[in-house]
C-alpha positions in Angstrom: 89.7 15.6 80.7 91.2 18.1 83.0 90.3 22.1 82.2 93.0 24.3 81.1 93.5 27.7 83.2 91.4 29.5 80.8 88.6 27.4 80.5 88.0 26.9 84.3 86.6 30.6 84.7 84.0 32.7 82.6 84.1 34.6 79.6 85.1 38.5 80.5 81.9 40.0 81.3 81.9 43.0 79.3 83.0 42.0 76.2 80.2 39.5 76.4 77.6 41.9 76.9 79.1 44.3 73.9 78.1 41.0 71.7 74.8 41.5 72.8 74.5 44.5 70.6 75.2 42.9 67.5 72.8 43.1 65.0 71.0 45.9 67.3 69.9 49.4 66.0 69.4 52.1 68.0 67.9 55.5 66.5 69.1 59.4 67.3 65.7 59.6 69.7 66.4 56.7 71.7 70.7 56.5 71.3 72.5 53.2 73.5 73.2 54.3 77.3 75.8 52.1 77.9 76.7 51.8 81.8 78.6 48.7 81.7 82.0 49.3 82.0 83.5 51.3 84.4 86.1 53.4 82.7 86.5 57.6 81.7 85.1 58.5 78.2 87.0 61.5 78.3 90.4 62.0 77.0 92.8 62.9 79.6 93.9 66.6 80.6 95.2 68.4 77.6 98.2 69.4 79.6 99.1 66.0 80.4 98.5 65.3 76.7 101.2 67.9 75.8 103.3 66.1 79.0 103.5 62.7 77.1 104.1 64.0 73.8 107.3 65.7 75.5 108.4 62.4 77.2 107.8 60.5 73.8 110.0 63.4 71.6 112.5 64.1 74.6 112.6 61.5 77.3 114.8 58.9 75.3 114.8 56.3 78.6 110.8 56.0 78.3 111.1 54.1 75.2 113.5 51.7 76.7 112.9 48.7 79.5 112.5 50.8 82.7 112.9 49.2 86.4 110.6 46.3 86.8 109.1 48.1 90.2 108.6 51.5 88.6 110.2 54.9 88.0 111.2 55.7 91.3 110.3 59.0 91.3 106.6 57.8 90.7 107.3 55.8 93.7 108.3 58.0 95.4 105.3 60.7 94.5 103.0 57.7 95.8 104.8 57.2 99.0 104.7 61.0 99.8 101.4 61.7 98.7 99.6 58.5 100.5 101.3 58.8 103.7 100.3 62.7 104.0 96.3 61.2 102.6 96.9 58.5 105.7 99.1 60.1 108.3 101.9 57.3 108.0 105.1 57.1 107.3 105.4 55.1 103.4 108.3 54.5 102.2 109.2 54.8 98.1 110.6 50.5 98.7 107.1 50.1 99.9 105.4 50.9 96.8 105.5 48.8 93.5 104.0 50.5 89.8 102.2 47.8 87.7 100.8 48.0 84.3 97.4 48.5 86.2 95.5 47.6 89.2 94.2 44.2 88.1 97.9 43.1 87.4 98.6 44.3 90.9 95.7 41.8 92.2 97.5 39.4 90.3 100.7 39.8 91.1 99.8 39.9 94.3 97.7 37.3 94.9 100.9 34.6 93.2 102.6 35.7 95.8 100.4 34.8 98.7 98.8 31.3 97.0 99.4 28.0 95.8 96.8 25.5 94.1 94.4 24.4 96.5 94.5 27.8 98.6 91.8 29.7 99.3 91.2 33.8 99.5 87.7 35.3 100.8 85.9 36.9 98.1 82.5 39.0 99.8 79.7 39.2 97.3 78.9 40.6 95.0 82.4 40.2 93.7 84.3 42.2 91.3 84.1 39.9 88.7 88.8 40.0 87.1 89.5 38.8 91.3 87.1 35.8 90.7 88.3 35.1 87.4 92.2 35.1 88.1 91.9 32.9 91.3 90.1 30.6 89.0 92.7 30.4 86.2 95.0 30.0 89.3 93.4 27.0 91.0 92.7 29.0 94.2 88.7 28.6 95.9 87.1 32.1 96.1 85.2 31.4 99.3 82.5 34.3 98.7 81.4 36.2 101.7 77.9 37.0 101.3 76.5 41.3 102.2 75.1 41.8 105.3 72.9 45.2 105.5 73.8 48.1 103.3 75.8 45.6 100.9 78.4 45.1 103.5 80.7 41.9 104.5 80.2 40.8 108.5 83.5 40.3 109.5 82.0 37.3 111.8 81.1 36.2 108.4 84.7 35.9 107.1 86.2 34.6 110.8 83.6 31.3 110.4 84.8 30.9 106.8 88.7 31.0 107.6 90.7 27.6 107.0 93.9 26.2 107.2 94.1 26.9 103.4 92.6 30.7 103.9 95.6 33.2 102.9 93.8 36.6 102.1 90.9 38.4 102.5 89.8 41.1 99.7 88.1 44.2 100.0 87.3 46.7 97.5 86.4 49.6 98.9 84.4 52.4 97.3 82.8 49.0 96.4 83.3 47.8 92.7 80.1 46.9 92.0 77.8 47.6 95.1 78.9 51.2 95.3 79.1 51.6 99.0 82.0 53.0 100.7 83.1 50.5 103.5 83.4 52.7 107.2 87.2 52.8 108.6 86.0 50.8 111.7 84.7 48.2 109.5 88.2 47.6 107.0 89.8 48.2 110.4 88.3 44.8 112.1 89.0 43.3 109.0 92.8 44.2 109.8 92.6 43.3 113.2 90.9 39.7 111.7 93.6 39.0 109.1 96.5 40.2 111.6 95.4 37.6 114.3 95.1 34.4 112.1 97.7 35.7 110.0 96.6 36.1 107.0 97.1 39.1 104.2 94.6 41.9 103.5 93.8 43.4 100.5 92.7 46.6 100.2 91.7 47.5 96.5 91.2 51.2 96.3 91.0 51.6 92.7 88.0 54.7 93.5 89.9 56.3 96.3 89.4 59.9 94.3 85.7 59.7 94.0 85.4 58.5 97.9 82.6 61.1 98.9 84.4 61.1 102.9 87.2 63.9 103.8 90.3 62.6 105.3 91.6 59.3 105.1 89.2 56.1 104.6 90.5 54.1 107.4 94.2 54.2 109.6 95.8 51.1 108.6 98.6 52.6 107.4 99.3 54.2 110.4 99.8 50.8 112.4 103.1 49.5 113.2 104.6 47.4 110.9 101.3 47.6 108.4 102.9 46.2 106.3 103.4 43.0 106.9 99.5 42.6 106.8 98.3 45.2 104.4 98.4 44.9 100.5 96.9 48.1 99.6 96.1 48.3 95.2 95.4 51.7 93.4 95.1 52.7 90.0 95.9 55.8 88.1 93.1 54.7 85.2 90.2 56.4 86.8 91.8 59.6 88.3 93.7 60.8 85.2 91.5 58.8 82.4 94.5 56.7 81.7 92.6 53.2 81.5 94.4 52.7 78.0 98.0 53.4 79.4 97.9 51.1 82.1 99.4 51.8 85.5 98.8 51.1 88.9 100.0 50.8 92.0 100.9 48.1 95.3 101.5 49.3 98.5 102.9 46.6 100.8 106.6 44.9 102.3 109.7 45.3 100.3 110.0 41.5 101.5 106.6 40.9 99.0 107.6 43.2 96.5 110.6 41.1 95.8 108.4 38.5 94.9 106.0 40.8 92.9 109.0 41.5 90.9 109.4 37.8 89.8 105.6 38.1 88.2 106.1 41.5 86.8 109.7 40.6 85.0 107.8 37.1 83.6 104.4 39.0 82.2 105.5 42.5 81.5 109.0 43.1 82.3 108.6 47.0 83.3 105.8 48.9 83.4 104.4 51.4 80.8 107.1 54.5 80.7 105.2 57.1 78.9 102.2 56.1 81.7 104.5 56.6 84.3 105.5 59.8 83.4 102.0 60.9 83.1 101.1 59.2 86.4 103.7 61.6 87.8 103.0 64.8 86.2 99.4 64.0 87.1 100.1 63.3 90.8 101.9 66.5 90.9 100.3 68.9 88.6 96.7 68.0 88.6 95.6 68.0 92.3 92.5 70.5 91.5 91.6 69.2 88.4 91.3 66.0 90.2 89.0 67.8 92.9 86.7 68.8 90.2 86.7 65.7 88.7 85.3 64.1 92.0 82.9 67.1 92.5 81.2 65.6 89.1 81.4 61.9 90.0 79.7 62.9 93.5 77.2 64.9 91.7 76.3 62.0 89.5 75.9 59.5 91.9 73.5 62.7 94.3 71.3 62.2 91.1 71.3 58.4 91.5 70.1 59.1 95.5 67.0 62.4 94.1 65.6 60.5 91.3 65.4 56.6 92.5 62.0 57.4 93.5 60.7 56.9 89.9 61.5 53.5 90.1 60.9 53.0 93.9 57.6 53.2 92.6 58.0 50.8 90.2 59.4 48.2 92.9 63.2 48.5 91.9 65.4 48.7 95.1 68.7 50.6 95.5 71.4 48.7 97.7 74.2 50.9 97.1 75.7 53.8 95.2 78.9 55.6 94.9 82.2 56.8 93.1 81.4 54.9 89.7 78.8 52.0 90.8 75.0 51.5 91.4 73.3 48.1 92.9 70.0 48.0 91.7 67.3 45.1 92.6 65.0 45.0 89.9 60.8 43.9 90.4 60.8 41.4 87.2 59.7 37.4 87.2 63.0 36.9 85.4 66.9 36.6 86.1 69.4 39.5 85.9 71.0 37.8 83.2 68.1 37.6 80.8 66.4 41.2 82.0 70.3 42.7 81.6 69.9 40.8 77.5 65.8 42.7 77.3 66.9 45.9 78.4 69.2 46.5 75.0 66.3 45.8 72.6 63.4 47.1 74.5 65.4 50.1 76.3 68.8 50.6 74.6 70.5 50.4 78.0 73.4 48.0 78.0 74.2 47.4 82.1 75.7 44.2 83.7 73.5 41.7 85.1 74.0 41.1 88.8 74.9 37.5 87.9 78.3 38.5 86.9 79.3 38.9 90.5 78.1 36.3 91.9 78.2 32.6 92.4 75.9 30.5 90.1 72.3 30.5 91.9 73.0 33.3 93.8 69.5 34.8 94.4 71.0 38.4 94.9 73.1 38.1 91.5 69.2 37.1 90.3 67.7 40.0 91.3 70.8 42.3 90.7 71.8 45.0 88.1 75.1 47.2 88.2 75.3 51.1 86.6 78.2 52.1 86.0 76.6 55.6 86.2 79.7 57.7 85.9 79.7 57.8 81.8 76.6 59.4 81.8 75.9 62.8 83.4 73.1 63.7 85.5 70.6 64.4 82.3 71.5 61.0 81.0 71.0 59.3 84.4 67.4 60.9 84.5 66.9 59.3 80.6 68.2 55.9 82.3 65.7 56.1 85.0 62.7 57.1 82.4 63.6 54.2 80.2 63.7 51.5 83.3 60.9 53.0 84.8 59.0 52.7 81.5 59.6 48.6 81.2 56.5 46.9 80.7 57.7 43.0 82.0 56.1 40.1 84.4 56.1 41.0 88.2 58.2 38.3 90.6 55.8 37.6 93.4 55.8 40.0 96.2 57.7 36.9 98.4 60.6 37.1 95.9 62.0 40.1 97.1 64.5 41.0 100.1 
């Protein structure tokens, strides 16, 4: 019996871990740290609050279909803003808003891939890409980390087929953490330029990117972007994950095609979020600045207190803008240590097995924080509480 769409990929990771609270009490000594899911706890700005309330009581067109590409002055904000963050030249017909970044991967991805295709995944993986190739009958070719959690781009040439059609990056990494250097996203260009294939840039934690200036020039090359898919989201910037909109950067020749997706699933994307988008983009620029200050302080106290669990033989392979990649010590799987650490430390995290292939050793010995719920007291009550675990030892020979 053949597999339907849905059934040929995994259940979504973090609502399976929520079910691993139920039944589960936690007391006012010893409350939950949950650093599972990326996403803002806080509402947004009260002045973009007051912003959307006005568009919903005076902006009759935002409760009406909109353009299936986007308000165009929210395009237009994007192209303005990114090519002055770049140094190129963006045009508003370059950019596309989608209800989201993940529908942007998606959207994306139809238009680059037929059944039987393949796209090159490095490891570990953010775990929506894996799952929507999957429904889509595309191979994931994973591209295992070199040092510092990094993909080898001599890695991705040896993997390349005749059915290869993209590579993916996701840079600051979702869920190692690590920003990946401009030389390093360039080769990757100069890669997927030469065997012509698509890359795809996935900048959802652009704002929290601890670098000044621009991450890399690729949208300064000539004709970038008949290579480039850039993806961006407004979720994490302006804590709009419940609005949903993002963004795609790339051809107007692809963005024709994006439309076709983006009529069939959503017709138009989110008015009111638009709106906010752009009174965000345009009013909020040093709010946003101290919004990274505090994201970049959190993940400082990630770096100054590892050492309590250094000692207890935990590794850090990567932190920044939301993420951690831990390596834990213990003579068990991610999977089952992720499941021990809600009853015996009321910390619900995301075993490293949910970005990885099956039998992936590194998903094994993997755990991601999502540290940026918790501020830098609650990251040093995450390290006491992990540091305290009183579990078997892998042998010494297990570790990397």
């Amino acid at each position: 019996m053949t597999l339907s769409r849905t059934a040929s990929t995994f259940a979504p990771p973090v609502m399976e871990a929520r079910r691993w609270l139920d039944g589960v009490t936690f007391t006012p000594d010893r409350p939950l740290l949950n650093v599972s899911q990326a996403a803002p706890v806080a509402l947004p700005h009260p002045d973009m609050r007051a912003e959307m309330a006005r568009v919903v009581m005076d902006v009759a067109d935002a409760h009406f279909y909109g353009p299936v590409l986007g308000l165009p002055a929210l395009r237009a904000e994007v192209a303005a803003q990114f090519s002055a963050s770049y140094g190129g030249d963006i045009r508003a017909a370059q950019v596309a808003i989608t209800s989201g970044c993940n529908q942007a991967f998606c959207a994306v991805m139809d238009t680059l891939t037929s059944e039987g295709d393949e796209v090159l995944l490095p490891t570990p993986w953010y775990f929506n890409h894996k799952m929507w190739l999957d429904m889509t009958g595309v191979r994931a070719v994973p591209l295992p980390p070199g040092p510092g959690l990094l993909p080898r781009v001599t890695d991705a040439e040896a993997a390349i087929t005749p059915r290869t059609r993209a590579i993916v990056l996701v840079t600051p990494n979702n869920p190692g953490g690590v920003e990946y250097p401009a030389d390093l996203v360039a080769a990757f260009y100069d890669l997927a330029r030469a065997r012509g294939l698509t890359l795809i840039v996935d900048e959802t934690y652009r704002d929290f990117d601890s670098r000044t200036g621009a991450p890399h020039n690729l949208l300064t090359r000539p004709d970038w972007d008949q290579t480039l898919v850039q993806l961006y989201s407004f979720s994490k910037a302006y804590r709009l994950t419940g609005h949903r909109v993002g963004a795609v950067l790339t051809s107007p020749a692809r963005l024709a095609e994006v439309e076709k997706f983006l009529d069939t699933v959503t017709i138009c994307p989110n008015q009111v979020a638009q709106h906010a988008a752009l009174w965000g983009m345009q009013n909020l620029g040093q709010w946003l600045a101290g919004e990274r200050d505090e994201i970049l302080a959190r993940g400082a106290a990630i770096h100054a207190g590892f050492d309590v669990l250094a000692a207890k033989g935990w590794r850090l392979l990567g932190a920044g803008a939301y993420f951690a990649w831990m390596e834990h010590p213990f003579a068990m799987p991610s999977d089952a240590l992720a499941k021990r650490l809600v009853t015996e430390a009321a910390i619900l995290a995301l075993p490293g097995t949910m970005f990885t292939p099956p039998g992936d050793p590194m998903g094994a010995r993997g755990l991601r924080i999502a540290f940026a719920n918790i501020d830098t007291d609650g990251i040093a009550a995450l390290f006491r509480r992990m540091a305290a675990l009183d579990l078997p030892l892998a042998p010494a020979a297990d570790h990397h």
